[in-house]
N, C-alpha and C positions, 0 to 999 in steps of 0.2 A: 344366633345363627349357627348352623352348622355344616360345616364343608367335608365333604367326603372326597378325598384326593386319591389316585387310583395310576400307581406308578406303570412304569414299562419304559423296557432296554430296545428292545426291539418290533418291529411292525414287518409284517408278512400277512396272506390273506387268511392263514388258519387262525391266525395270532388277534386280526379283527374281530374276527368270529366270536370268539374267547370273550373278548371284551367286550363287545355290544351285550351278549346275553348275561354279565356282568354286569354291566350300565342299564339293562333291562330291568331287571332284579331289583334295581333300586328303585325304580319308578316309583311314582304317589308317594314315596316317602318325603317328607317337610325338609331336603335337602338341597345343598347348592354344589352340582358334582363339578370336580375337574380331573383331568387328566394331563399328567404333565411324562417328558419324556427329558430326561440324561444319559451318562454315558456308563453310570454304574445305579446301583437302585438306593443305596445309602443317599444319593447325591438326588436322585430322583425324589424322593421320599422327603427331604430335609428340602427340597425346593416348593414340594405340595404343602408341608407344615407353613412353612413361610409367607406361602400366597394365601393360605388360608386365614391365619392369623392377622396376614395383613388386610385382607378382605373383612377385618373383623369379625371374625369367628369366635364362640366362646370354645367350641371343640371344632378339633379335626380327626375323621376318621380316618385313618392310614387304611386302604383294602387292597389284597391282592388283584389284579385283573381277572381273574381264572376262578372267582368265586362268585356264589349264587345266593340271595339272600330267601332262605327257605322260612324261617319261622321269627315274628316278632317285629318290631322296629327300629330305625336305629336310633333314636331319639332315647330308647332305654339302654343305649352304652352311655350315655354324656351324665357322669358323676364326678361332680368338682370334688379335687383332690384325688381320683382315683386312676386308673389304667383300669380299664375294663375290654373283654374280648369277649366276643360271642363264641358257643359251642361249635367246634369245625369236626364236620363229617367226610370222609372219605380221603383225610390227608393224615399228618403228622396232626398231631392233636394232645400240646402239652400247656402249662399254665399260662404261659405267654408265647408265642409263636406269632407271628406278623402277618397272618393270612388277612388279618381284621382286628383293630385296635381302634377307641376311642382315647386320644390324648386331650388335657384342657389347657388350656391357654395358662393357667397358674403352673401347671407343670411343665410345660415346654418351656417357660421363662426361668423355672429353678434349676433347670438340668440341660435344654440346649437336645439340639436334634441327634440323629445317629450320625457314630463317627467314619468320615467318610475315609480314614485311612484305612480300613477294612477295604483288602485286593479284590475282594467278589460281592458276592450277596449272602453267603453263607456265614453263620455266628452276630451277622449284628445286631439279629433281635435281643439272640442269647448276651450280647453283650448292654443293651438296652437292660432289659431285664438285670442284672446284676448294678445296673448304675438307678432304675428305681429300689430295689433296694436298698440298696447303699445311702438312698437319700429318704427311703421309710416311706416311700409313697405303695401305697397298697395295691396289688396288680389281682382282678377278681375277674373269673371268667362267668355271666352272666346264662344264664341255664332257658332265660326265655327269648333268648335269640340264638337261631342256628343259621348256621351257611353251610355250602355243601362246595366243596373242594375237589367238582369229579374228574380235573384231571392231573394228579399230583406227580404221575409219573413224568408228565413236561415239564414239569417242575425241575423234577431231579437230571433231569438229563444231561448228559454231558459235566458230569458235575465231579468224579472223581479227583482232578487235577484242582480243581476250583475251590473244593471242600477241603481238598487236604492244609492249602493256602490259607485260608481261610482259618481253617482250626489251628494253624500254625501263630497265624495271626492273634488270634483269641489267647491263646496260652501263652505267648509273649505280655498279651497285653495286663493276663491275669490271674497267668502261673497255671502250671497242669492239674493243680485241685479244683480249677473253677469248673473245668469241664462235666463232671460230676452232678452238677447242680442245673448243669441245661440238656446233657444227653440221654 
């Protein structure tokens, strides 16, 4: 089975919006969606991993709300042993970024979810990414699945104060050379 979990901090009517033609997008796919909400996304995230796996999942796909599934299916992210990400159009678009990720149940059990002491939402992909490395698990961004991320400026919004925490965050936790390796 495969459980697509589909975080969010906050609900507003634009913010529905976003999300239904996100949860539209997944349609016909061979999946079991949910949607969960916390009070930061680390937390949110790390609770969709949780219910997924406990639902018996062999993967869960962590997805942004705000993305579109344009090309392929998601059943071609789900590769044991791996971190795989479909191609993101129209956002930040680097080896591992959190728009859409498929994790597997072997890897969630060897490394544990994201850390939820991160102050915001900003670096804990990049901090994910550094802890599959660190543990050799291969992170492949998949070229026959796209999403389309059309509106990345809400994304960043309001985000200066948050980002800076954040990154301050990140280089406490892994020295100012790490930053290099996710910016």
């Amino acid at each position: 089975m495969i459980v697509v979990g589909i975080p969010y901090v906050e609900i507003d009517s634009d913010k529905r919006a976003i999300l239904n033609r996100c949860v539209s997008s997944l349609k016909g796919q061979d999946v079991v969606i949910v949607v969960g909400k916390q009070e930061t996304l680390a937390k949110a995230q790390n609770m969709l991993l949780e219910m997924g796996f406990g639902m018996g999942a062999d993967y869960v796909i962590i997805s942004n709300d705000d993305v579109i599934l344009d090309i392929g299916t998601l059943d071609l992210l789900c590769r044991p042993g791996e971190i795989v990400s479909p191609v993101v159009h129209g956002g930040i678009d680097k080896l591992f970024h959190a728009h859409m990720f498929c994790i597997p149940k072997t890897v969630y059990e060897k490394i544990g979810g994201f850390d939820e002491t991160c102050p915001g939402a900003y670096y804990i992909d990049s901090d994910m990414w550094i802890r599959f490395n660190e543990a050799e698990i291969p992170v492949v961004k998949l070229e026959s699945v796209h999403i389309n991320h059309p509106e990345p400026g809400r994304t960043l919004e309001g985000m200066s104060q948050s980002m800076q925490d954040c990154r301050e965050w990140f280089v406490t936790k892994h020295g100012s050379g790490a930053t290099s390796l996710v910016e």
